[in-house]
C-alpha positions as CSV (number, residue, x, y, z in Angstrom):
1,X,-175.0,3.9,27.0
2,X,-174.2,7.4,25.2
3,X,-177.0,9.4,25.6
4,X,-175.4,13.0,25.3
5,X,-177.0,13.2,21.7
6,X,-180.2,10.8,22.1
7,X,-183.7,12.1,22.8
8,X,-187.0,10.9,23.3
9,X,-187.5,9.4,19.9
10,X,-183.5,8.3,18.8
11,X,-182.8,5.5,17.4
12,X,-181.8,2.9,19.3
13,X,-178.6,0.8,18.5
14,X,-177.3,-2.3,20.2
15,X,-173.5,-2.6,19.3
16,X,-172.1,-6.0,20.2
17,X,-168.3,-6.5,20.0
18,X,-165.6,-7.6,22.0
19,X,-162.9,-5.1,20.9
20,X,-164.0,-2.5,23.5
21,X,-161.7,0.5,21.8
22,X,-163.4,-0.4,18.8
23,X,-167.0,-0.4,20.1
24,X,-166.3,2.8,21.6
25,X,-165.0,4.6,18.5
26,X,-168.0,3.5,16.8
27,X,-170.4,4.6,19.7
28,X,-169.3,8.2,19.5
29,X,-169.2,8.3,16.2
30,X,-173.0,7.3,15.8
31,X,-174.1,9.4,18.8
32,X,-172.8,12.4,16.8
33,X,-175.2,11.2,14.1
34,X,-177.8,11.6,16.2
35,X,-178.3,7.7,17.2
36,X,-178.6,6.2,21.1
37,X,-176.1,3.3,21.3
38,X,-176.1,0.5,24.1
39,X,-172.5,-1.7,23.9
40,X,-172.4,-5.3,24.6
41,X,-169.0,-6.9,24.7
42,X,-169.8,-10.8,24.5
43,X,-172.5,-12.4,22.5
44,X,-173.9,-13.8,25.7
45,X,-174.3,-10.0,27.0
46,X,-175.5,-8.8,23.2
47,X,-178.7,-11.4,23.9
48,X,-179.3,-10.5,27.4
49,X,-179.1,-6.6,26.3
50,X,-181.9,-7.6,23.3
51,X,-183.9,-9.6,25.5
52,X,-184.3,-6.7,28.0
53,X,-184.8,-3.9,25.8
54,X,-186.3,-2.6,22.3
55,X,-183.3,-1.7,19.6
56,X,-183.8,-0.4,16.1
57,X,-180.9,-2.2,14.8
58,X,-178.4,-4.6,15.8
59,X,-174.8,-4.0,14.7
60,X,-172.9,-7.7,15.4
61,X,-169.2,-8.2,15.0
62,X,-168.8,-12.0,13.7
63,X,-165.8,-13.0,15.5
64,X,-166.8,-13.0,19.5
65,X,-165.1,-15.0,22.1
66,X,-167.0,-17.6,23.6
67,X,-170.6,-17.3,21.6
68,X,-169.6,-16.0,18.2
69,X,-171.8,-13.8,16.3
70,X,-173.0,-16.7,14.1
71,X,-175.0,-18.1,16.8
72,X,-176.1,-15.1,18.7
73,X,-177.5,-14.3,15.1
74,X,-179.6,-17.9,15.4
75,X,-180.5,-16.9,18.5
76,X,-182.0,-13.5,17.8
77,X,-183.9,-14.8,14.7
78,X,-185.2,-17.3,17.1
79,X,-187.8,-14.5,18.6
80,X,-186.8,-11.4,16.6
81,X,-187.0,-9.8,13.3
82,X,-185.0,-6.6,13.9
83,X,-182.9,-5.8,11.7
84,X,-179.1,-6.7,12.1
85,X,-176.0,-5.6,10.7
86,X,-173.2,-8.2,10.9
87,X,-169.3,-7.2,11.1
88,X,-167.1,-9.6,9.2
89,X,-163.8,-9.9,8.5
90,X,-162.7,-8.8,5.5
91,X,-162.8,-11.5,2.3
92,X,-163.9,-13.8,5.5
93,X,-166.7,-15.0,2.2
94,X,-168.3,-18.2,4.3
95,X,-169.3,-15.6,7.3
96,X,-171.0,-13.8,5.0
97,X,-173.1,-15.8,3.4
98,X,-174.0,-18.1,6.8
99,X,-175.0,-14.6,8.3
100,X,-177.3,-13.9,5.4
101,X,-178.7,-17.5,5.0
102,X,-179.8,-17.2,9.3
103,X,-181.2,-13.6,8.5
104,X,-178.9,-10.7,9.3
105,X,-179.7,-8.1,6.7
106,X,-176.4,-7.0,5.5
107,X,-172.6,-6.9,6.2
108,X,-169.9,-4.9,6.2
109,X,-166.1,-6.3,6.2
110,X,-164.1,-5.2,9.1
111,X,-162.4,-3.0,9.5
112,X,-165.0,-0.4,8.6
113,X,-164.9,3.2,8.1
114,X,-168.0,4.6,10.7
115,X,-169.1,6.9,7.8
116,X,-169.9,3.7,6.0
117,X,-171.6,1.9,8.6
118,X,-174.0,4.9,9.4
119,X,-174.8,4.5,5.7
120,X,-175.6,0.9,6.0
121,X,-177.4,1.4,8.8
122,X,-179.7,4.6,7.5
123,X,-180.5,2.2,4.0
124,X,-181.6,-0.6,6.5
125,X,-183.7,1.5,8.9
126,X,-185.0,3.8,5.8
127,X,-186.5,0.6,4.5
128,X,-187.8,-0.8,7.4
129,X,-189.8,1.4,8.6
130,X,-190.9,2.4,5.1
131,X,-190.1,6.0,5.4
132,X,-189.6,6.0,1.2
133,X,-192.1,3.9,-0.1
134,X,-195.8,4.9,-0.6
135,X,-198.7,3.4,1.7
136,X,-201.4,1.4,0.7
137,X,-201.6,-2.5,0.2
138,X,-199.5,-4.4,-2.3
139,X,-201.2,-7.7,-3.7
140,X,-200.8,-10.5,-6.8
141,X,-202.8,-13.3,-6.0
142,X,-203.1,-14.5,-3.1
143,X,-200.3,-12.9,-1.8
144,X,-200.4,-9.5,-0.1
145,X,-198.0,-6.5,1.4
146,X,-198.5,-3.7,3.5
147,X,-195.2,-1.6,3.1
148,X,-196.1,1.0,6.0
149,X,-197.1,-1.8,8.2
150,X,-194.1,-4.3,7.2
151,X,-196.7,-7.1,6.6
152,X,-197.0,-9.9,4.7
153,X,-199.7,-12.7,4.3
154,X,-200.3,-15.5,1.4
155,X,-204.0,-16.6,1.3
156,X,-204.7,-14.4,4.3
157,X,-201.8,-16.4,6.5
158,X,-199.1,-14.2,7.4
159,X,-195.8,-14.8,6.5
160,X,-192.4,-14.0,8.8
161,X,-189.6,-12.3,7.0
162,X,-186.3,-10.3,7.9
163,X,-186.5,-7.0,7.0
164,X,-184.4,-7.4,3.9
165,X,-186.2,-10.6,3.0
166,X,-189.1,-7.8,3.2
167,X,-188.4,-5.1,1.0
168,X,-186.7,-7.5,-1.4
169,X,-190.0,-9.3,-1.8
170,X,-191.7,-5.7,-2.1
171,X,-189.6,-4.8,-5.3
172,X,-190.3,-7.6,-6.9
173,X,-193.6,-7.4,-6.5
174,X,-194.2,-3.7,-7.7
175,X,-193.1,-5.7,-11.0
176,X,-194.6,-8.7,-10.6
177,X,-194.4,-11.0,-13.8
178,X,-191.1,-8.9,-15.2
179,X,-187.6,-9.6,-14.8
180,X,-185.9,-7.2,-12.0
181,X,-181.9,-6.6,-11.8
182,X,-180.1,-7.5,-9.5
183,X,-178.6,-3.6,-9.9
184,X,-182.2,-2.7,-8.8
185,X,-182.6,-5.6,-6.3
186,X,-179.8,-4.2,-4.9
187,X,-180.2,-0.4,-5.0
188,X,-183.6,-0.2,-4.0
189,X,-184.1,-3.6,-1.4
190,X,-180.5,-3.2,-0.1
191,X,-180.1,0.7,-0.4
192,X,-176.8,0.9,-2.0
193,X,-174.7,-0.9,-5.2
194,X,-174.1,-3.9,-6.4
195,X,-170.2,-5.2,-5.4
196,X,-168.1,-7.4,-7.3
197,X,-168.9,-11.2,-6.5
198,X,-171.3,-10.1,-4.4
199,X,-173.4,-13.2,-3.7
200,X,-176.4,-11.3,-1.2
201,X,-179.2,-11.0,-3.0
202,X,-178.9,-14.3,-3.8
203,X,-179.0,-15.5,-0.7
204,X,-181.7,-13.5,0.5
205,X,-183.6,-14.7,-2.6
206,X,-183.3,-18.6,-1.8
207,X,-184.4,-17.4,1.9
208,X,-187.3,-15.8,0.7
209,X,-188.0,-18.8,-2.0
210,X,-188.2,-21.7,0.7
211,X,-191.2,-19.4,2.4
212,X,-193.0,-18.7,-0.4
213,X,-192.7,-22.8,-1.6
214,X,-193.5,-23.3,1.9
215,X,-196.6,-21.3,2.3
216,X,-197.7,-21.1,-1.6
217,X,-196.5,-24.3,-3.4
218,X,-195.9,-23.9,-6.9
219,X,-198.3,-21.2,-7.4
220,X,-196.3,-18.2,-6.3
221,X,-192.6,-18.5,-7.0
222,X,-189.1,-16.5,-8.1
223,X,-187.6,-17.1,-11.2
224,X,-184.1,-16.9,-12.1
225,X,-183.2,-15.3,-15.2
226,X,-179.4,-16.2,-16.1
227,X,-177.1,-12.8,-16.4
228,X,-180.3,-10.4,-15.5
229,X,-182.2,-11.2,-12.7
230,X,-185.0,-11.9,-11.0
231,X,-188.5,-12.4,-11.2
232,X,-191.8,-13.3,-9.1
233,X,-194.2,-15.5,-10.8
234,X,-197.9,-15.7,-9.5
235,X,-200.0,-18.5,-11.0
């Protein structure tokens, strides 16, 4: 653990990849930004690390020895929703979207510049913990969102999301019943631009469409709107 830059309240980071010259780069680099890194150089050791202590954000490199990234990804959604940052390789597409479809909240391609990733990370964490987004309760319908509490219920049940799955479903319903880009979607749910081909908010989308048709039937649903966007419809 680095800890010549972490204080009482740092953020916590759990860094899991094998390449230990890589892992160490990156440590240093996001101590100097002021976060508190813990490494973990097998997927096996990433879980243990997770299980035993409390992390802000996971930053997982897909391509582990042994248990890959892809299932130590199942595994954490299994009990967790904190908020993960996979490591892919680059134009490795497939990786991609199988890590967004089990829940990690975004990716970068490998190999990545550290300024970039402490970007990522800072859009993720700014969003989770709803440090730009007024307070007070959210609602059409049935359903209803507490942005500074990162809750979500439908008819008073509560509904599990990632935390991307989260603010996604938060833009859309600031505007419920109009059509919301996908340049929007992306900048204000995802905290940076939309890339060419990019395929995540669509992903996230049909993630967060199963539990909303799972929990609200046909009465609360996201609509497609070809070339635009999307939009959340509450009947």
């Amino acid at each position: 653990m680095n800890t010549a830059a972490a204080t009482a309240t740092a953020t916590r980071i759990l860094l899991v990849d094998d390449d230990a010259e890589l892992a160490s780069m990156l440590s240093e680099y996001l101590t100097v930004e002021g976060f508190e890194t813990v490494c973990a150089h097998s997927g096996e050791h990433g879980i243990e690390q997770a299980a035993r202590q409390t992390f802000d954000a996971i930053v997982l490199d897909v391509m582990l020895p042994g248990m890959n990234g892809i299932e130590v990804l199942r595994r954490l959604r299994e009990r967790s929703p904190v908020p993960v940052l996979m490591l892919t390789a680059r134009g490795d597409h497939v990786d991609r979207i199988v890590g967004l479809e089990l829940g990690a909240d975004d990716y970068v391609p490998k190999p990545c510049p550290p300024r970039e990733l402490v970007a990522r990370l800072r859009a993720i964490l700014r969003r989770t913990r709803g440090g730009d987004q007024p307070g007070g309760m959210l609602s059409a319908g049935l359903l209803a969102l507490w942005p500074a509490r990162r809750r979500v219920t439908f008819d008073g049940a509560p509904l599990t999301l990632t935390s991307t799955e989260f603010n996604l479903l938060e833009v859309l319903l600031r505007d419920a019943g109009r059509v919301v880009s996908k340049q929007d979607l992306y900048s204000k749910g995802l905290g940076r631009t939309m890339g060419r081909f990019e395929r995540s908010i669509d992903v996230h989308i049909s993630s967060i469409r199963h539990k909303l048709s799972d929990a609200a039937g046909e009465r609360l649903r996201i609509e497609s709107v070809r070339g635009v966007g999307y939009q959340l419809v509450v009947e």
